[in-house]
DRENTIVEX-741307 format. One record per residue (C-alpha): y, z, x. Coordinates in nm, 4 decimals. Each point is the difference from the previous one (the first is absolute). Layout:
BEGIN
     north        up      east
         Y         Z         X
...
//
This chain:
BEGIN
     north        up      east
    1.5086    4.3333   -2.5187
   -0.2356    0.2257   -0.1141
   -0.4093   -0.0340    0.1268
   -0.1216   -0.0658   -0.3669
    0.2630   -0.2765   -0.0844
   -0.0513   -0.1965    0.3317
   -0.3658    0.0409   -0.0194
    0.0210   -0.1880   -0.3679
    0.2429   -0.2663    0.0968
   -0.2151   -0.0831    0.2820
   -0.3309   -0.0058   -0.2027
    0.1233   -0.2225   -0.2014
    0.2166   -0.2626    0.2875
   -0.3342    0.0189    0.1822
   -0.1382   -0.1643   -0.2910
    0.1231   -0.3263    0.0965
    0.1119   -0.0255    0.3841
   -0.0049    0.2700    0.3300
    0.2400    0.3201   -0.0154
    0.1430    0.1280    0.3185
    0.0860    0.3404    0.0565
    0.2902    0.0364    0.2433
   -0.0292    0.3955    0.0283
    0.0029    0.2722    0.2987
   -0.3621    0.1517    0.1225
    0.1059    0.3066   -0.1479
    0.0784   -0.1148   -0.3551
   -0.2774    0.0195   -0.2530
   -0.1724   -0.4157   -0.0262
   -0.1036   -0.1590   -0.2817
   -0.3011   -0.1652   -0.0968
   -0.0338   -0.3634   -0.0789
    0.2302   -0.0577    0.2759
    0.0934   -0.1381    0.3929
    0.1579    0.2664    0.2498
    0.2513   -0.2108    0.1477
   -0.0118    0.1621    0.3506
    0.2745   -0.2517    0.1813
    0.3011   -0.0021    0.2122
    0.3348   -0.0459   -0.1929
    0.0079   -0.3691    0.1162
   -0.3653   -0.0714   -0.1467
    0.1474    0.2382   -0.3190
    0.2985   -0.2727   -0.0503
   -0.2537   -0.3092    0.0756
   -0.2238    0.1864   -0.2685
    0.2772    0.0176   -0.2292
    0.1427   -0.3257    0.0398
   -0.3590   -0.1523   -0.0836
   -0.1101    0.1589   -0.2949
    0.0188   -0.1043   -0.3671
    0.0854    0.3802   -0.1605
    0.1508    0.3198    0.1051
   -0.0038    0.3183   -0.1623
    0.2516    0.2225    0.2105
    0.1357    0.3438   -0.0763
    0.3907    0.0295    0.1326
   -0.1085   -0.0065    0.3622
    0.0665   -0.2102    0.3192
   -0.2110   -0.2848   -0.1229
    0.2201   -0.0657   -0.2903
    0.2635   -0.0742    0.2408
   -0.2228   -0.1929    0.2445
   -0.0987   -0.2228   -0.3405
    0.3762   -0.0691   -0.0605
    0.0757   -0.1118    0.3253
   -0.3096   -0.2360   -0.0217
    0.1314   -0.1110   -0.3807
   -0.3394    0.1003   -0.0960
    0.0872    0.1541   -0.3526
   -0.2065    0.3383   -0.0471
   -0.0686    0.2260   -0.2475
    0.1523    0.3738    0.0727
   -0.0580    0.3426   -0.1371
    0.2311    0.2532   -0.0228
   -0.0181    0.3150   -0.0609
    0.3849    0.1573    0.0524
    0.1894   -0.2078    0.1871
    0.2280   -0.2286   -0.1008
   -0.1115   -0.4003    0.0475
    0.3614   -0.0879   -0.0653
    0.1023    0.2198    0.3145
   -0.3323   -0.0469    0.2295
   -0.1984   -0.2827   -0.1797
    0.0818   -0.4058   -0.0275
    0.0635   -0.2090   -0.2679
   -0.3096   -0.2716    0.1179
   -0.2849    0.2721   -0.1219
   -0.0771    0.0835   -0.3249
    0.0653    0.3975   -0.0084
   -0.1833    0.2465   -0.2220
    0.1759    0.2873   -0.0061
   -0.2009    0.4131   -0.1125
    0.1814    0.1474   -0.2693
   -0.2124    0.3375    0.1092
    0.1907    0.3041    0.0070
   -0.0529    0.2007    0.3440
   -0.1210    0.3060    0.0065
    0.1001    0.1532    0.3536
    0.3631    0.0853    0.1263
    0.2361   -0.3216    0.1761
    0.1940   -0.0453    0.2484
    0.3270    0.0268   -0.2239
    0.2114   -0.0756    0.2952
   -0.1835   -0.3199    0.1109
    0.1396   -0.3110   -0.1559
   -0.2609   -0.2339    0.0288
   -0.3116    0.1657    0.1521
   -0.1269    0.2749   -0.2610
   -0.2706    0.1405    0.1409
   -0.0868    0.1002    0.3668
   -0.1594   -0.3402    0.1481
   -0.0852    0.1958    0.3078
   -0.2673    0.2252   -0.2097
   -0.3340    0.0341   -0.0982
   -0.1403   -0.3649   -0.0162
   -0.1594    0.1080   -0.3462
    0.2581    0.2006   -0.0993
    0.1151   -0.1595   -0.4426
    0.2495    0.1442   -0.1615
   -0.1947   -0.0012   -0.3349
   -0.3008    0.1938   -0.1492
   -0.3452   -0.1758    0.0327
   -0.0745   -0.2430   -0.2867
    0.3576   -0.0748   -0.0026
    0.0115   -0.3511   -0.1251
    0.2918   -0.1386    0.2012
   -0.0517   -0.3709   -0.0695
   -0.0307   -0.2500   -0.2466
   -0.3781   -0.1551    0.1305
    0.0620   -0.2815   -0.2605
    0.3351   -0.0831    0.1361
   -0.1162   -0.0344    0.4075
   -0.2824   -0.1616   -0.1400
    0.2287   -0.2686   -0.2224
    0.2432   -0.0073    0.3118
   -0.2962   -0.0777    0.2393
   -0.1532   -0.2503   -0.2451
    0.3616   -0.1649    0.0268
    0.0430   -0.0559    0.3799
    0.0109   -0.3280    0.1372
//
């Protein structure tokens, strides 16, 4: 998810209740938030407890279904209806990419083994629907 559109969603979640950022040391943080710094055991407990999840197609998305904690999911190219579940509400980028595929990967696109900042799309690229996480987020029981 790009910087700008996480930094926004958070501004305005932290409005109302404590945002946790589960992120690596060497990914860029975000203001306004917690750095979850945890074992994958305290990540599950910390998942399992808490009232709203913003998630971009990643491990915890998966953790969240097998704790029926429903989730909200970004996506930017991969398919929710291969890799996602039905339990989270998933918003889906209809950005067009600008860099080269891997044409003969069927379900990975991109090389997950790259540059930890490495986005497909031009900056200012507006890949998601702020309105629509927002609305989905509002939603979550």
């Amino acid at each position: 998810m790009p910087l700008n559109t996480a930094q926004f969603i958070v501004n305005e979640v932290a409005k109302s209740m404590k945002v946790i950022h589960v992120r690596r040391d060497e990914q860029l943080p975000l203001d306004n938030t917690l750095q979850f710094k945890g074992t994958l055991r305290e990540l599950f407990v910390l998942i399992r407890q808490s009232t709203k999840r913003l998630f971009i197609d990643s491990m915890c998305q998966h953790a969240a279904k097998a704790l029926n904690k429903s989730s909200v999911v970004c996506w930017v190219k991969n398919n929710p209806h291969v890799l996602g579940w039905d339990i989270h509400d998933n918003v889906k980028s209809d950005a067009i990419e600008e860099i080269s595929t891997f044409d003969f990967s069927l379900l990975e696109p991109y090389n997950i083994e790259g540059d930890v900042l490495q986005c497909p799309y031009k900056e200012g690229t507006q890949l998601f629907d702020v309105d629509e996480i927002l609305q989905c987020l509002n939603n979550q029981k």
